[in-house]
Structures are given as C-alpha cells and as structure tokens.
C-alpha angles and dihedrals in degrees: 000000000000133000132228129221112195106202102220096146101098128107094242090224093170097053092044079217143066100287095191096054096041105117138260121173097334101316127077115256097259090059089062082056100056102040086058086069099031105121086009109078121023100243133012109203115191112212109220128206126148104001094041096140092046094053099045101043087048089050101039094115093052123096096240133110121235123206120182131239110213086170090062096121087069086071133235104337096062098064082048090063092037093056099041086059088066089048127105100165145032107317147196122210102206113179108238095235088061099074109148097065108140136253086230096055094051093043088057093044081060106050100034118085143246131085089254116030120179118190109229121197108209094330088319111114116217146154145359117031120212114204130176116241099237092088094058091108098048089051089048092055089048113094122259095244089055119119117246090212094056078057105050085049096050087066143053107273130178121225118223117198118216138174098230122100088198095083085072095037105105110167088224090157143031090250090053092057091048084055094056096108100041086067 
C-alpha cells in the first residue's frame, strides 16, 4: 500500500497567514488534505516547516506522523525530500493548500500503472504526484534546493486523466481562498 507525504512546511508569504490552518467548514484546510487520503494510503506523513508548533498542536488528534523540515527555507523541494526519508512504500507527495482532491482520483492514481503516475484535468497537470518508490535513492541524492517536477520530466511518467478540477486548485492567495466555494 502507498504513503502520503503532505508538504505543510512552507512561509506562506502570499497568504500573509497559516494557509493550512485557515478554516472550511469547521476544520482547518489541511484537514481536508488528509482526510482525502485517510483509509486510502498506510501512512500520511505531514511534512512541517515555519509554522511546526501550529500544525502539530491543530492536528494532534489525527492519525498521521509529522517530521520537521529545518531546511524549509530552500523551498519545496526540501520537505519533499524530508518527507520521502520517512517513507518505506509507494508514495504521493500532495501539497497541504490543495485540499479538495477527490477519493476517486486517488483511488485511480492507485490502481492505475506506471512507477510515476501524475493526474491531469483536461490537458492541465496537476496534484498529487504518485511516484514508485524505486526511485527513492536517486530523490535523496538530489540537493535540497532541487525541483520535484524536473524530476518527474526527466523520467517516463504516465498521465491520468481525471474529471476533477481539484487536482489544479492551490489556495496561493487570500482571494483564492475566498473563492473556495465558487469553485
């Protein structure tokens, strides 16, 4: 069965807030997140940066691990990396600000084949990313400050087409989470 690493170590600099804590419908976004993958994957790991203590203390109750990224300042990348060295599966790698993904899309990126497997809304790639873990080794040797989708191109990938726009929604800005629901 495959892991999840759910990437919540960034600044937020756009948002000027804690995105992932930010509120829909009673529980903070990255909830949403990890309850997409909740019964689906074997262990969701959240990958903490900046705001380490917040998230913790807000997901305390949920059956999930937390490692933290003291590299987050290198960007992205660096949780990825963070995160892969707690895995021992298959893994996605699901940014923490997309949280409305659906069951059905991560079911079909699991059952579907390939060793690295990307969901793609009418032509438009999105998340999450689905990669074999065979290719664990070769991401750890790769520097902190590296880019997950050159990656991803460097290698053979299979598309997965999906009918859900979620997969391309990131709440990058305080008008696109006021926009949540007209989505």
């Amino acid at each position: 069965m495959a892991e999840c690493i759910i990437l919540a170590g960034g600044k937020s600099t756009r948002m000027k807030t804690n995105k992932m804590l930010l509120d829909y419908k009673g529980h903070p976004l990255i909830w949403h997140t990890i309850k997409t993958f909740e019964g689906l994957v074997s262990k969701i790991i959240v990958v903490t940066g900046k705001y380490d203590k917040e998230i913790r203390d807000t997901l305390k109750n949920e059956n999930v691990s937390f490692v933290f990224n003291k590299d987050y300042e290198l960007g992205m990348f660096s949780s990825v990396i963070i995160g892969i060295r707690e895995t021992k599966e298959d893994f996605f790698v699901m940014p923490g600000d997309c949280p409305f993904v659906k069951t059905e899309t991560i079911k079909k990126l699991i059952e579907s084949s390939g060793d690295i497997k990307v969901p793609s809304y009418h032509g438009e790639d999105g998340h999450p990313i689905y990669i074999s873990k065979k290719y664990k080794d070769e991401l750890l040797r790769l520097p902190l400050d590296y880019n997950l989708k050159l990656f991803r191109d460097s290698k053979k990938y299979e598309i997965i087409n999906v009918e859900d726009k979620n997969i391309v929604i990131n709440l990058n800005s305080f008008l696109d989470y006021q926009d949540i629901d007209a989505n």
